[in-house]
C-alpha positions in Angstrom: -69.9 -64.2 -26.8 -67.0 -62.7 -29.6 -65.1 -60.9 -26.4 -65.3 -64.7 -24.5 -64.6 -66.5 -27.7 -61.5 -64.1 -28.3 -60.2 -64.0 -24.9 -60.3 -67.9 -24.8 -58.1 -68.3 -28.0 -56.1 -65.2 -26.7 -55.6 -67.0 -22.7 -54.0 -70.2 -24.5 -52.1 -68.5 -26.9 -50.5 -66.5 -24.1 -49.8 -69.7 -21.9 -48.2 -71.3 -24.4 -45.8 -68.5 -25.2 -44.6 -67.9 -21.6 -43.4 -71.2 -21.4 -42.2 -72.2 -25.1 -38.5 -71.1 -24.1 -38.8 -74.3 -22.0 -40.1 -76.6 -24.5 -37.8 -78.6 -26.5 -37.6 -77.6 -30.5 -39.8 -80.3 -32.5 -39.7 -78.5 -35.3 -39.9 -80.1 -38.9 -37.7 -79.9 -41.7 -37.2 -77.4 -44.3 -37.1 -79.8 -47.0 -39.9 -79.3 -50.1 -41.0 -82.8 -51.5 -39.9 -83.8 -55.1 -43.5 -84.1 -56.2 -45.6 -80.6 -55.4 -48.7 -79.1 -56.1 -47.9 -75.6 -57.9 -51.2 -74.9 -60.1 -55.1 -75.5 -60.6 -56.9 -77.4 -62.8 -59.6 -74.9 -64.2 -63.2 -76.2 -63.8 -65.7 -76.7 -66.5 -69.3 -76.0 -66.5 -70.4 -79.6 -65.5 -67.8 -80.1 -62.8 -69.2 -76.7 -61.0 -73.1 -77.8 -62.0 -72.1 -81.0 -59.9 -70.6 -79.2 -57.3 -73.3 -76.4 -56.7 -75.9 -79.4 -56.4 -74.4 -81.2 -54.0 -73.2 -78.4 -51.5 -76.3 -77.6 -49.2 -78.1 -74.5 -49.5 -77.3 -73.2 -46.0 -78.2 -69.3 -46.3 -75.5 -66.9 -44.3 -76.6 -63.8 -43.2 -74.1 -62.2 -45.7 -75.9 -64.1 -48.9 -77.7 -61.3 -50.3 -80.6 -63.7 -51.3 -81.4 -67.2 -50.0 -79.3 -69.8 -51.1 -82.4 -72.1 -52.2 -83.7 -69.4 -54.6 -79.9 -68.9 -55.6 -79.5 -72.5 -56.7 -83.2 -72.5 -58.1 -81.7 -69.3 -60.3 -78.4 -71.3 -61.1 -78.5 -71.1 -65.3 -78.8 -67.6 -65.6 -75.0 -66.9 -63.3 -73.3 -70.0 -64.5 -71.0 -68.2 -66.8 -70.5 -65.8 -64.7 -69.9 -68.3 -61.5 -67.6 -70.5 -63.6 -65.2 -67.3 -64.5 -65.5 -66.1 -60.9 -64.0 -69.4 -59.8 -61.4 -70.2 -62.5 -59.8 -66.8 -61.8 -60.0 -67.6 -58.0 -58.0 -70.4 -58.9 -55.8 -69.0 -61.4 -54.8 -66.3 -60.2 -54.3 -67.5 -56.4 -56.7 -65.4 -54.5 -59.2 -66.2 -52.0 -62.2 -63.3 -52.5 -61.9 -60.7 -49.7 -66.2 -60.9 -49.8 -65.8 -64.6 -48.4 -63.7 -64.5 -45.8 -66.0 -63.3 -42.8 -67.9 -65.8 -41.0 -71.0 -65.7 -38.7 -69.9 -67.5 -36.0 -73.3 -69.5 -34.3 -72.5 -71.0 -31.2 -74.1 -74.0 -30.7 -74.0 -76.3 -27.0 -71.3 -79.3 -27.2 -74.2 -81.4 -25.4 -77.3 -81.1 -24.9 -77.5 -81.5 -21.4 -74.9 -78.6 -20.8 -75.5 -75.4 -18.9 -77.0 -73.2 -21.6 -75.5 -70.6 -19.4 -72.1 -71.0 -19.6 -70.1 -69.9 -23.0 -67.9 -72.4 -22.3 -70.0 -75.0 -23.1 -70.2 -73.9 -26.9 -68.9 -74.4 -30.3 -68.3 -72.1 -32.5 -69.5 -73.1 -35.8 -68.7 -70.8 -38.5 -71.8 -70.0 -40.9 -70.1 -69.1 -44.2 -70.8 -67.3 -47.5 -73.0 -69.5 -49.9 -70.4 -69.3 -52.6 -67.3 -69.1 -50.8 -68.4 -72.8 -49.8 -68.8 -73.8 -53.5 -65.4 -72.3 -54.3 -63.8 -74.4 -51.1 -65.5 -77.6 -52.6 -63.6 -77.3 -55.9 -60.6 -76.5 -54.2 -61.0 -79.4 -51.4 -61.7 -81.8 -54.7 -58.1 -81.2 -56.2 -56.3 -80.7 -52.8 -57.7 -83.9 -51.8 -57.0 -86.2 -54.8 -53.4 -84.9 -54.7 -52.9 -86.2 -51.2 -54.6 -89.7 -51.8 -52.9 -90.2 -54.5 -49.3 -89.2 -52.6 -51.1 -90.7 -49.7 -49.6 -87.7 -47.4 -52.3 -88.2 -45.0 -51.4 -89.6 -41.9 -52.7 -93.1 -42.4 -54.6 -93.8 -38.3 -56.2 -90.7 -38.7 -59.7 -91.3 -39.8 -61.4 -87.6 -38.9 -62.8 -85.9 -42.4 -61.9 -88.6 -44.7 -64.0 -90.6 -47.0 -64.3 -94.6 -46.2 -63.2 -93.3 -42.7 -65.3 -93.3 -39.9 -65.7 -93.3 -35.9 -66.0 -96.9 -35.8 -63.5 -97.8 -38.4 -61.2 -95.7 -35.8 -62.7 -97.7 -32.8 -62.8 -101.0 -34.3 -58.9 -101.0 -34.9 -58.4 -99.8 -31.7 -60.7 -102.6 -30.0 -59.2 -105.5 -32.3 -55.6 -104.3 -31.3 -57.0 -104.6 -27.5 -59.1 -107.5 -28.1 -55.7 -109.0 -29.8 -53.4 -107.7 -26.2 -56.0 -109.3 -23.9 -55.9 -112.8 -26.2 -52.4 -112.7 -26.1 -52.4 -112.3 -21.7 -51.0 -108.7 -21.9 -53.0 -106.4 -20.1 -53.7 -102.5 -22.8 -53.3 -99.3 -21.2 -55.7 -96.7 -23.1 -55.2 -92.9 -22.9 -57.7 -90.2 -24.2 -55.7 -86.9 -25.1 -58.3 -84.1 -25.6 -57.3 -80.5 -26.8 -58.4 -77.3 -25.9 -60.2 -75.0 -28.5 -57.8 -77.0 -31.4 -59.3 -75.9 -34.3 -59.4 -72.1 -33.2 -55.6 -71.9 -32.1 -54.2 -73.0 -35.6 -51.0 -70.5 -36.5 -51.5 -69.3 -39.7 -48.0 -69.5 -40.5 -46.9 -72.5 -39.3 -49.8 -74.0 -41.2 -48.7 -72.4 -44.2 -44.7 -73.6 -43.9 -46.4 -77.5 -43.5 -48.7 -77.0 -47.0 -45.4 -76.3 -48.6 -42.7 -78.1 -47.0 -44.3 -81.4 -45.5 -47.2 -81.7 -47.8 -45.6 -79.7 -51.3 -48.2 -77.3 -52.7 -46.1 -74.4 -54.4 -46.8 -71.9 -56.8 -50.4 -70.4 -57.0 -52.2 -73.3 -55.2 -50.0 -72.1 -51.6 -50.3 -68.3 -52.3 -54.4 -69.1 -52.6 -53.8 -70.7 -49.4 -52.2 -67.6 -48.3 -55.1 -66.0 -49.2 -57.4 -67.7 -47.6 -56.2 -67.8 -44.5 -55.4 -63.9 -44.5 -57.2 -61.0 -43.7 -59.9 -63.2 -42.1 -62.8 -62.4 -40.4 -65.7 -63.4 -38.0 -69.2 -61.7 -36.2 -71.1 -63.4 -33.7 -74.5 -64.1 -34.2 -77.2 -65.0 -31.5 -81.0 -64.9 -32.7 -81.6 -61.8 -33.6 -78.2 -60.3 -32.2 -75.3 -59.9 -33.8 -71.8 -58.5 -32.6 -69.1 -56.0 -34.4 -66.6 -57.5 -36.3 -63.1 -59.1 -35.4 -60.2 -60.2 -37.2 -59.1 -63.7 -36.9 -55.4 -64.0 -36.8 -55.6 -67.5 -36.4 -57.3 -71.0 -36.5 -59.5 -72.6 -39.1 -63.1 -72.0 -39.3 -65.2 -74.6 -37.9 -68.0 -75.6 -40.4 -65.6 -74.7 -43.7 -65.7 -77.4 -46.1 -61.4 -77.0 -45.9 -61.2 -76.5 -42.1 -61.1 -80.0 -41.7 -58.4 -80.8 -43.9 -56.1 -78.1 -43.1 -56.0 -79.2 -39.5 -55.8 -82.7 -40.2 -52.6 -81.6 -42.5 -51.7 -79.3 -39.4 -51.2 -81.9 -36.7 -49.3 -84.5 -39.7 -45.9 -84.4 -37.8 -48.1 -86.1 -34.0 -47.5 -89.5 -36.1 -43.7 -88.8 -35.7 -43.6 -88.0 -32.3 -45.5 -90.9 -31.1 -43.7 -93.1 -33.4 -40.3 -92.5 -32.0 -41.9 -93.7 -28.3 -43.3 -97.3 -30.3 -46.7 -96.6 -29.0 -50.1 -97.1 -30.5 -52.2 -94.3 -31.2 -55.4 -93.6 -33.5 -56.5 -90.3 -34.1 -60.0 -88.5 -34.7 -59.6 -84.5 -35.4 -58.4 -83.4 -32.6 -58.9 -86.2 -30.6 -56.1 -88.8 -30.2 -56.1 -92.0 -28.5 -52.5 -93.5 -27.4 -52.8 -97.3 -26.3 -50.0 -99.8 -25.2 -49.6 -103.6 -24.4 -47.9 -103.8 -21.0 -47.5 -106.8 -19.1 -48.4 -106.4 -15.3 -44.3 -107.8 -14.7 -42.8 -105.6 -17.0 -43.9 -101.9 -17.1 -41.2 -100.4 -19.0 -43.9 -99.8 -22.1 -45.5 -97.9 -19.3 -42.4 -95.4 -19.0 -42.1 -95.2 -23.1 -46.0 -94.3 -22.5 -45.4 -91.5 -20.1 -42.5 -89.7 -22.2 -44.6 -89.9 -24.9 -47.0 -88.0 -23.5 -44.5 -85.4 -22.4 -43.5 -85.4 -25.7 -46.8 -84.7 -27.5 -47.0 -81.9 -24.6 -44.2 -80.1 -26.0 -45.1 -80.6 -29.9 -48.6 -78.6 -29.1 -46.8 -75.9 -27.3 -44.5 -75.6 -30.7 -47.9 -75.3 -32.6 -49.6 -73.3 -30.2 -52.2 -76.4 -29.0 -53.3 -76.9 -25.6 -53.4 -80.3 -24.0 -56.8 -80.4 -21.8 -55.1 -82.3 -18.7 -58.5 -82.1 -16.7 -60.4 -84.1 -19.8 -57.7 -86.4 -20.3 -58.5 -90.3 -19.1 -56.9 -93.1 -18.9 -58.5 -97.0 -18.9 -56.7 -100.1 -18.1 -57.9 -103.1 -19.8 -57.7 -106.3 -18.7 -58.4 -108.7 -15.6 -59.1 -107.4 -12.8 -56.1 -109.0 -10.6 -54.4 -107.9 -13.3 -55.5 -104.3 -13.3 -54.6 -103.7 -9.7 -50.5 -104.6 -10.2 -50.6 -101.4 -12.5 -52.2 -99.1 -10.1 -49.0 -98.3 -8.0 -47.3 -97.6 -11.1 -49.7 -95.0 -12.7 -50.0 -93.6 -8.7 -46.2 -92.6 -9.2 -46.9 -90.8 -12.7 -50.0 -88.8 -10.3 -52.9 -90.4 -12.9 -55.8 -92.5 -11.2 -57.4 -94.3 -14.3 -60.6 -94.9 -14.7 -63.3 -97.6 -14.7 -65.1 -96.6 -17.9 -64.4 -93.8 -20.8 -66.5 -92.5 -23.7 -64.8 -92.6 -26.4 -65.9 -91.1 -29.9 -69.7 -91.6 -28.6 -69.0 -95.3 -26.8 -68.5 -96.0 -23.1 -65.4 -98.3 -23.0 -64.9 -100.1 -19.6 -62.2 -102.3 -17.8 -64.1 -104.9 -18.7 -64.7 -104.9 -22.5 -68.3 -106.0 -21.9 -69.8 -102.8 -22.8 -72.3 -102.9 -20.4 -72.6 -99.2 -19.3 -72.7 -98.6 -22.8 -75.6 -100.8 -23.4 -77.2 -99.4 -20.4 -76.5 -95.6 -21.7 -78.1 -96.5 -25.2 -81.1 -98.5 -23.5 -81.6 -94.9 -21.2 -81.7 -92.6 -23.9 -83.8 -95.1 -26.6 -86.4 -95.6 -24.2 -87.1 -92.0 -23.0 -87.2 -91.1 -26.5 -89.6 -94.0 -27.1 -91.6 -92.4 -23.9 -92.2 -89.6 -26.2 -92.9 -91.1 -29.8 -95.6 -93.1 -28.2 -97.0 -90.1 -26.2 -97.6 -88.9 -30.3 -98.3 -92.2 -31.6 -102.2 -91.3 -31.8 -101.7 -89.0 -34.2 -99.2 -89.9 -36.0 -99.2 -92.4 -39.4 -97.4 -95.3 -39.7 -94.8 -93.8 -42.1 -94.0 -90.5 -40.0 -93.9 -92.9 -37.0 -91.5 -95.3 -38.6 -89.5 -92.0 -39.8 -89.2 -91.2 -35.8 -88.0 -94.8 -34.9 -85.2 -94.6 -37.3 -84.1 -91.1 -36.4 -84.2 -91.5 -32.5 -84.0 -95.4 -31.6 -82.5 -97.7 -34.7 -79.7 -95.1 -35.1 -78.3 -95.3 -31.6 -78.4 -99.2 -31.7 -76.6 -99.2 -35.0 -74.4 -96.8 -33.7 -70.9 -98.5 -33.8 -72.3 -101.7 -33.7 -69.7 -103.3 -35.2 -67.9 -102.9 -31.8 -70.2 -105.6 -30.3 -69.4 -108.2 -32.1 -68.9 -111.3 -29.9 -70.6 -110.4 -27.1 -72.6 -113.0 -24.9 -76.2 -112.5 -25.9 -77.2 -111.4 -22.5 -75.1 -108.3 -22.8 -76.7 -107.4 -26.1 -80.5 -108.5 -25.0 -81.1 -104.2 -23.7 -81.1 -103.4 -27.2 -83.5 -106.1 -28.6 -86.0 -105.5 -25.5 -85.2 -101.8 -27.1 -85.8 -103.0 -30.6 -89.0 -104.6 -29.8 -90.7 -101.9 -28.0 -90.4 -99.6 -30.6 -91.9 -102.6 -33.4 -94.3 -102.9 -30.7 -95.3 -98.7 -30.5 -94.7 -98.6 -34.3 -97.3 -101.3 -35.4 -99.9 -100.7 -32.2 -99.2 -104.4 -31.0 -100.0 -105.6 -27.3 -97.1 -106.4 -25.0 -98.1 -110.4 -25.0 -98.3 -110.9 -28.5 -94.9 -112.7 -30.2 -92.1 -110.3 -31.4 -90.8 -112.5 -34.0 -93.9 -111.9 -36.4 -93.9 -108.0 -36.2 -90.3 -107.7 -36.5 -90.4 -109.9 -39.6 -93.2 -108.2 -40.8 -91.6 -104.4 -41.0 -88.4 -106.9 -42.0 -86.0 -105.5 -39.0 -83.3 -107.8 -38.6 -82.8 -108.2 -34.7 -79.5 -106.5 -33.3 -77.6 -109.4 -33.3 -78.0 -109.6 -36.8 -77.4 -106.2 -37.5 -74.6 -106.4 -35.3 -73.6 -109.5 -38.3 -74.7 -107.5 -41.0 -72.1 -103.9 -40.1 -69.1 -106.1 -39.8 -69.6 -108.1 -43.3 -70.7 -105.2 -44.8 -67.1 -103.3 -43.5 -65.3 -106.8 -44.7 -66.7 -105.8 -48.3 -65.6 -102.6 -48.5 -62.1 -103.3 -47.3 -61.9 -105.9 -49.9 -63.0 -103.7 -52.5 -60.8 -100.4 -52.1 -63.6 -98.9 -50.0 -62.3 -99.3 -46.8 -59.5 -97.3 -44.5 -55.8 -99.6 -45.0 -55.6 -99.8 -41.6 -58.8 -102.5 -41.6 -58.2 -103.8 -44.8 -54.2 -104.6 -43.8 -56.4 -107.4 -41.3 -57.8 -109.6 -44.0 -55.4 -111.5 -45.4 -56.9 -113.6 -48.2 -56.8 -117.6 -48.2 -54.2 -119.0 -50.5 -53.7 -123.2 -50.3 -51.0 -124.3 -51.1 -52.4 -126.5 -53.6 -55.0 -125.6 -56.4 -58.1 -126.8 -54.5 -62.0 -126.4 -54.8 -61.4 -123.1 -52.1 -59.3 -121.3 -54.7 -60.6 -118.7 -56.1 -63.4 -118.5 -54.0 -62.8 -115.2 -52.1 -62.3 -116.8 -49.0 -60.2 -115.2 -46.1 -57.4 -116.6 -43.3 -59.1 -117.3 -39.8 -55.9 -116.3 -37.6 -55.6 -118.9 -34.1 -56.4 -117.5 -31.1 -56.5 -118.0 -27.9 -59.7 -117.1 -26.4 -63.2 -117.1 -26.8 -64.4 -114.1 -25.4 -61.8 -111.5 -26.6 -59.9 -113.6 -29.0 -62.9 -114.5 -31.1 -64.2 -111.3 -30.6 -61.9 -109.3 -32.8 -62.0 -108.2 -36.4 -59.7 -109.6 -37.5 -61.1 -113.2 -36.2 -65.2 -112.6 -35.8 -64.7 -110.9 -40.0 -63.5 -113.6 -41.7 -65.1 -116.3 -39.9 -68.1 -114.5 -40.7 -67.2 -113.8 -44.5 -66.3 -117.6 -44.9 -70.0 -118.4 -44.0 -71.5 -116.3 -46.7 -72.6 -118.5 -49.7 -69.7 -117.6 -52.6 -72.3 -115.8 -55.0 -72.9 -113.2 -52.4 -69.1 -112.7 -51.6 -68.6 -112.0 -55.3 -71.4 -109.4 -55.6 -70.2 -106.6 -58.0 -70.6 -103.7 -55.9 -71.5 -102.8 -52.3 -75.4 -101.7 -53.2 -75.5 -105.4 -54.6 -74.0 -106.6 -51.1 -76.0 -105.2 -49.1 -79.5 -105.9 -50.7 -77.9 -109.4 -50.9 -76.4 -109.5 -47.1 -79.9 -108.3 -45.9 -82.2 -111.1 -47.5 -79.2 -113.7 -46.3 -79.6 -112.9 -43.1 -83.5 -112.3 -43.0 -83.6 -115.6 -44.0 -81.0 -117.4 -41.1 -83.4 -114.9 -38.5 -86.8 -115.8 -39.6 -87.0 -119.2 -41.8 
């Protein structure tokens, strides 16, 4: 597994460099930003206590004792962790003990051939305390760039109040918003190859400093960390030699994340110059444009684009994955077909649905394959909990339900949002089955009563209850900008009984269907029809125990 592991990252490495004399010079500018990061702030003894209880106790086979007994052991080492770390941090270095990994390969999907490497990620396991010592770092790092807001702002992979349906649901209300407007959306799916494990350590290194401005002992601990670096593979009760990693970040670091999320910051530029949408999640990107099926000259700036991004990966030694990448027109169907010749010319044949971030997307927008997929898998997982049922109690059984059915139908739920209710009805026949397994009811006996007695608001509600509860937070600071930028609060132009009230603008539209169906329509009109005490609720636990009873109420009474 190393040798195929290491010949993978070695294979794009070496495709890239045979043809970067070809690819144009996207390189960024040398220039260090006026506000930088040169120095630490030393911990204290309650900041690390916080930090050690909240990392998990995942034991590495290079912890020389568990890490539960460690942190059960934690007040006789504190002293001794808390000058471990501070010098760490002073002094810039990364320990040489922390930087091996066990790399665990686990399967991308579980329905993958178990046989084939290929299918696998590497995860890195890591030391127990080389994880707490990231956290601190990854505290400071990160509150320096929200607070110079150096992040690029559409991508939501890693980041706190950031999500895969925040990342969905702007690209669906920009869609939703082309479609109301009679302009047919042209969606592209980039996917990399291997994109965490082809990193270059050194362009990495010139970005922290020169894009994002860490200096001084913060950068050479990043020098550090990223040197000398190295991983063994580890299957069962198998493990292979070591290898030295020369570049990439490790996947499962609590910094991995950010560094690669800091990595790819100049993408935003590239696509910017061509005026085209785009919304990124890790390493997955999604470009989108508004064309109209009469003028396809965004289609061109589209294209270019694209041959653009090409050539920034081959400067940073990423690989674009042409065979995964799709594309999805979205619009009318009459519509739809005018574009075809043009996408024939560029050699891409787009596709009737895509999965995006976990949801099938079609032509269509009526996310009824999706439905179907969700329906699939809920009910053979159903199959199974009632196989158990028997022996199971009521708690352990409820316990099941929420793991394996109500978390796939809440899963981006906010995406459905103005649906008909006939394309929605698969998950409430999925919804009532389980009520029906869970409380040991007969198949003729009335849902409403079980449902309202194990007080599970029906998917339509719920569907209700994930957008308001996303209006909140954008309202209150705990929500990405890119939502929040959406609602635009309702000012009269007179003092009037509305002032002051919380309320937001309803934008016109033109449609029903799609119009109506878009966040930045179906959220306030929603909002707006909460009763004013509930909009003013003093923080989001509030809302929500507020929200739920609300809308118990309009489903049951």
């Amino acid at each position: 597994m190393s040798a195929v592991l290491l010949t993978l990252i070695n294979t794009i490495r070496c495709d890239i460099l045979s043809s970067r004399d070809m690819i144009l010079n996207t390189s960024e500018g040398s220039t260090v930003p006026e506000e930088t990061l040169d120095s630490f702030v030393l911990v204290n003894a309650e900041n690390l206590k916080k930090v050690f209880s909240t990392v998990r106790p995942t034991t590495c086979l290079l912890d020389p004792i568990p890490s539960p007994l460690f942190k059960t052991l934690y007040g006789f080492f504190e002293a001794e962790l808390l000058y471990m770390m501070n010098c760490s941090l002073q002094l810039g270095v990364f320990p040489a003990d922390f930087k091996t990994a066990v790399v665990r390969p686990l399967l991308k999907k579980s329905n993958l051939d178990c046989n084939n490497f290929n299918n696998y990620r590497p995860v890195s396991n890591l030391p127990f305390l080389s994880k707490i010592l990231e956290k601190l770092v990854f505290i400071q790092i990160n509150d320096f760039l929200n607070d110079k807001q150096i992040l690029e702002i559409f991508q939501s992979g890693f980041r706190v109040n950031h999500s895969t349906e925040t990342a969905l649901l702007k690209v669906l209300n920009d869609i939703r918003c082309n479609w109301d407007s009679q302009k047919l959306s042209v969606l592209v799916l980039l996917d990399l190859s291997a994109a965490f494990d082809t990193v270059d350590h050194t362009i990495l290194l010139n970005r922290l400093k020169h894009m994002v401005g860490l200096s001084g002992a913060v950068h050479n601990w990043f020098t550090s960390y990223l040197s000398d670096r190295t991983f063994m593979v580890s299957m069962d009760t198998c493990s292979s030699k070591i290898h030295k990693m020369t570049c990439g970040v490790p996947q499962g670091s609590v910094l991995g994340p950010v560094l690669f999320n800091l990595y790819m910051l100049p993408l935003g530029g590239v696509i910017r110059r061509h005026g085209v949408n785009f919304h990124s999640y890790a390493d997955d990107t999604q470009l989108y444009i508004s064309v109209s099926p009469d003028d396809t000259r965004p289609m061109d700036a589209l294209f270019n684009c694209i041959l653009d991004i090409k050539s920034w990966m081959a400067e940073n030694f990423l690989q674009l994955n042409q065979d995964k990448t799709e594309v999805l027109i979205i619009g009318p169907e009459a519509q739809r077909e005018k574009l075809l010749s043009k996408l024939q010319a560029f050699s891409v044949c787009p596709s009737l649905q895509v999965k995006n971030l976990g949801v099938i997307l079609d032509s269509e927008l009526g996310f009824i394959p999706h439905i179907k997929h969700v329906t699939k898998i809920g009910f053979y997982h159903l199959k199974n909990i009632a196989r158990v049922r028997p022996i199971l109690s009521r708690a352990n059984t409820e316990m099941l339900m929420h793991a394996f059915i109500t978390s796939r139908i809440d899963y981006c739920n906010a995406l459905l949002s103005g649906l008909p209710k006939k394309n929605i009805s698969p998950l409430q026949l999925l919804q009532n089955s389980a009520a029906r397994v869970l409380t040991k009811t007969r198949g003729r006996a009335h849902i409403t009563p079980v449902l309202q007695s194990l007080h599970w608001l029906p998917v339509c509600f719920r569907i209700d209850f994930k957008v308001l509860l996303l209006v909140f937070k954008c309202l209150n600071g705990l929500g990405p900008s890119y939502l929040s930028d959406l609602l635009l609060p309702y000012e009269p132009s007179r003092t009037l009984r509305s002032s002051g009230t919380g309320l937001l603008i309803v934008p016109k539209v033109r449609t029903h269907t799609h119009g109506e169906a878009a966040f930045q329509w179906y959220g306030p009109r929603l909002w707006n029809s909460l009763p004013e005490e509930l909009r003013a609720a003093e923080n989001v636990h509030v809302f929500k125990n507020r929200l739920k009873t609300h809308l118990f109420n309009l489903a049951f009474n």
